[in-house]
N, C-alpha and C positions, 0 to 999 in steps of 0.2 A: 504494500500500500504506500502509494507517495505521501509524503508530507505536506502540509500545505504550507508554504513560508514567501512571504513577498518583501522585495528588497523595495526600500523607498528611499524617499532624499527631504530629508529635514533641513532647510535652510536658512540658518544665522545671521545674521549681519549687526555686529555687537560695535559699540562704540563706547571705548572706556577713557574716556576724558572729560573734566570738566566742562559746563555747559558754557560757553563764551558769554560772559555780561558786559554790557557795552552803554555807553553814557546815552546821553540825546541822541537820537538818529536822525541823520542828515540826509533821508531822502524817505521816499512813501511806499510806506512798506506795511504790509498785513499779518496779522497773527497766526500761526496755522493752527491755533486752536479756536479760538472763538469767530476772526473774521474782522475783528476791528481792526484799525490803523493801530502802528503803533505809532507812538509818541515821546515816550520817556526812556527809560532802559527797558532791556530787552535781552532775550536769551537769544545766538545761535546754533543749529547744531547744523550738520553735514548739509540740509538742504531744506531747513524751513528757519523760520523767525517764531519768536512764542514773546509773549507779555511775560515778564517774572511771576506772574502771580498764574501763568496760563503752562506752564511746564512744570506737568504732573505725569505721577506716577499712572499707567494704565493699570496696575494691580490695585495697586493703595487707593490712590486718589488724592495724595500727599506731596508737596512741592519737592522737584528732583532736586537735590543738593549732592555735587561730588561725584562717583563714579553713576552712568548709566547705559543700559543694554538696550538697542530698537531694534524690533523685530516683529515683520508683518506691520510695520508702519507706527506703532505704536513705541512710547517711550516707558521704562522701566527703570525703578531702582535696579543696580545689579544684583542685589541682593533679593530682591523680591523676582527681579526672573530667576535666577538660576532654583531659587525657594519654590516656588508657587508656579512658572511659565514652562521653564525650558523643561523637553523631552530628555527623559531620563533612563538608563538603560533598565531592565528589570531586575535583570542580573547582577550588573557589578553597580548601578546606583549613578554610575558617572552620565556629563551631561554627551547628549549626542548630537553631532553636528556633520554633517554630511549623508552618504548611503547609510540605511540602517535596516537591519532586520525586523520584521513585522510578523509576528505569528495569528494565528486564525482566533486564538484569544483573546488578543489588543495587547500582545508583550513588546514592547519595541527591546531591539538588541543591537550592541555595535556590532557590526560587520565580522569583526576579528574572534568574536565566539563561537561561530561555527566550525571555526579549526580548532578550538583548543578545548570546546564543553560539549558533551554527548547529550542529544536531545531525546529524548520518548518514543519510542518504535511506535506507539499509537496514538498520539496527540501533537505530537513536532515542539513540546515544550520543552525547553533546556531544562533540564534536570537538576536542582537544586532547592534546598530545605525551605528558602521562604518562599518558591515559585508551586513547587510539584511536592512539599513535603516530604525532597531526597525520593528514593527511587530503588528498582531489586531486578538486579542480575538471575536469568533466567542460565539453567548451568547449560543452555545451547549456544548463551551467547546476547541474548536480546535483553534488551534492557526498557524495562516499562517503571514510568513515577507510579508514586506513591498513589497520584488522583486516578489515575486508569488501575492500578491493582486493585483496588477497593471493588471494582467494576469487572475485576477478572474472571472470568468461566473456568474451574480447573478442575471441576466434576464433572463426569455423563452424564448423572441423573437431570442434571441442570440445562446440556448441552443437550439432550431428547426433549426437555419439558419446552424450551428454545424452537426445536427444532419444527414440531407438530403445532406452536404459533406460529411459527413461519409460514408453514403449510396452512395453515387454513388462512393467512394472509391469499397465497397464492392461488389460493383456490377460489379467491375471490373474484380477480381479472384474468382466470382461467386456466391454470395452471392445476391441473389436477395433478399431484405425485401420492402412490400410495407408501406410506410409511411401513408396513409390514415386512415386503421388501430389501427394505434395507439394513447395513450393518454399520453403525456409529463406533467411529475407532478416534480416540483423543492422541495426538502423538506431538513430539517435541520438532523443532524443526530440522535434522539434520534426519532424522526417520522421514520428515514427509520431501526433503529430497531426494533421497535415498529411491522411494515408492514412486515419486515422478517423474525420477529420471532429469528433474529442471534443479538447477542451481540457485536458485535464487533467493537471495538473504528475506525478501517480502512475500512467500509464498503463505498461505493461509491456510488452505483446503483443495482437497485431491480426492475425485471420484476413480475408481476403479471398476470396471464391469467385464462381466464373461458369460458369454451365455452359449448353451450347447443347441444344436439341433440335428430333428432326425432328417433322413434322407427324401422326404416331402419336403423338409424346411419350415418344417414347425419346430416353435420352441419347446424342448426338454428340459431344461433345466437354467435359471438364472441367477447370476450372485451381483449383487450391488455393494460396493462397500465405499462408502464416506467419511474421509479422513479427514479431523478439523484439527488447526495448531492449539497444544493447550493452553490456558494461560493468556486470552485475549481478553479485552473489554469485550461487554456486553451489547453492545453497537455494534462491533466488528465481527461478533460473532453469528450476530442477526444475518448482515453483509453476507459473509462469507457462506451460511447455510441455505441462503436463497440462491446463491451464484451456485453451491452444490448440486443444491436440488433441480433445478433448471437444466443443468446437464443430464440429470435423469431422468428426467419430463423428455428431453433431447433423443437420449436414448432406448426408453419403453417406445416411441414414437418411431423409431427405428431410422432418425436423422444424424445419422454418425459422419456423415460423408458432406454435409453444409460447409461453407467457407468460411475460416475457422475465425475472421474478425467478427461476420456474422452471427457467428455460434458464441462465438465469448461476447460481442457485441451484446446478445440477447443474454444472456447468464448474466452480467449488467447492469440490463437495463432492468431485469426482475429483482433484481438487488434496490434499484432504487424506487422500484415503486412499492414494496415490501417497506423501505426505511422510512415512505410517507408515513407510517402509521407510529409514526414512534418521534416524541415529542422529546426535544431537551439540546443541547450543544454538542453530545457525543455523538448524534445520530446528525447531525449538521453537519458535523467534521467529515463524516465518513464519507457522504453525499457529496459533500465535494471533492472531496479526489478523486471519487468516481468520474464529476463533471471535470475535474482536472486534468485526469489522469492524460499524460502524454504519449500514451504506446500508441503505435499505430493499432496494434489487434485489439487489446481493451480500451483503449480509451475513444480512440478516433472509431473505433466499430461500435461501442456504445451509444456516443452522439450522433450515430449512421443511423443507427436500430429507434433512438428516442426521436429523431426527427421522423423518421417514416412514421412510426405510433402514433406519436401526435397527430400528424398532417391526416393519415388513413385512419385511425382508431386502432386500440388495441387488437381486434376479434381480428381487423385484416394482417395486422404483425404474427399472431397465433396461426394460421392461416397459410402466411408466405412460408414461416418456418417448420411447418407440416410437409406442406408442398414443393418447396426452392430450394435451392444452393446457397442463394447468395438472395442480394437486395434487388429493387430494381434498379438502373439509371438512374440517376439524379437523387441520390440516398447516400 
């Protein structure tokens, strides 16, 4: 699962000198706070005139005497922006001034902590005691905070009770899977590379099927088995057992052979309309990296699969991938 982390640009423009006071003014000049002439003495700074009495604080409201900071047009004690204004890192507290990290939270970070501080396999929050309440190494390697562990699935009986909500979500906008069928197997991540054959540090869940037939080409016998990472939040677990299950909706239907952005496009897009029903920030986060997601097979087949739904209706998405390969033209 990608993170969701956006770089922005916080921009500064501080001026630490005293405000220039100057006697009677020798020519017609206007206040840039109120509008009147001025007249008598007067403040200047980089690119306006003020009244003495008219160069205040934007935080306070208190006349600037001695150092001050403008920014965003407004003039500030230094003390009261760097206090009360300036953007502050979450993490180390210092002020940020240039590119900055932005997480799905609202945590701004400086740039240079993403090389040096390990962030949440399922939230993209850097990891630290007053952010995530410090955090617990999983012994494959992953590392989830403290706010997602509380959230964690590490039992079956939980990850079935999960599961059969899933399912009757799906069975909603038509996904029918029968739960009997299948075999729920919890495993750590380096077991579910292992079984998929795929390397990948983000993997979550891995359907397995085998099915025999007799020499007409009826089915004899069938094994389903769904393998979910242990130890996810309860959002990502939701995610991940509608993307399962929708492969085995894929597979009773006997559509093994679709084009596989299309196929994982739709495994996807049943993910996100599954996460509609589930209210809170965790289920937000997940939703969007799905709409994030930059692979070309899951992400860009995803937004292939939800534009045709939308535009056609569900019943005709259920429908093309009964019957089709792939999407039509212009999808």
């Amino acid at each position: 699962m990608t993170r969701v982390v956006y770089i922005l640009l916080f921009v500064l423009v501080a001026a630490v000198a005293m405000p220039a006071a100057h006697g009677q003014s020798q020519k017609p000049i206007t206040c840039n706070k109120c509008g009147d002439p001025i007249t008598g003495s007067y403040f200047e700074t980089a690119d306006a005139f003020y009244h003495s009495h008219c160069f205040l604080c934007a935080h306070c409201g208190k006349p600037v005497k001695g150092t001050y900071t403008t920014y965003r047009g407004d003039n500030y004690h230094t003390d009261c922006f760097e206090s009360h204004v300036a953007k502050r890192c979450a993490l180390c507290d210092g002020i940020i001034q240039g590119e900055y990290l932005f997480d799905f939270w609202g945590n701004a970070y400086h740039l240079s902590h993403q090389y040096e501080t390990e962030a949440c396999e399922y939230c993209g929050r850097f990891i630290a005691p007053h952010i995530t309440k410090g955090g617990v190494r999983y012994s494959d390697g992953r590392y989830i905070c403290n706010i997602c562990h509380e959230a964690a699935v590490t039992e079956k009986s939980e990850a079935l009770l999960i599961m059969a909500e899933v399912a009757r979500h799906m069975d909603g906008f038509g996904m029918q899977v029968e739960l009997g069928e299948i075999q729920l197997h919890m495993v750590g991540l380096k077991k579910m590379q292992q079984l998929s054959g795929k390397g990948s540090y983000r993997l979550t869940g891995f359907t397995d099927f085998e099915e025999s037939k007799s020499l007409l080409g009826l089915s004899t016998s069938r094994r389903i088995d769904v393998y979910l990472l242990y130890g996810m939040p309860r959002a990502d677990v939701v995610s991940t057992l509608s993307h399962e299950l929708a492969h085995v909706w894929q597979f009773k239907a006997g559509r093994l052979d679709n084009d596989e952005a299309f196929a994982e496009g739709s495994c996807n897009y049943a993910s996100y309309l599954v996460l509609q029903n589930y209210n809170g920030r965790a289920a937000d986060y997940v939703v969007a990296n799905l709409v994030d997601d930059e692979s070309k097979i899951y992400g860009e087949g995803f937004r292939r699969v939800k534009r045709f739904a939308e535009t056609e209706g569900a019943d005709a998405w259920l429908k093309r991938l009964m019957k089709s390969n792939r999407l039509p033209r212009g999808y």
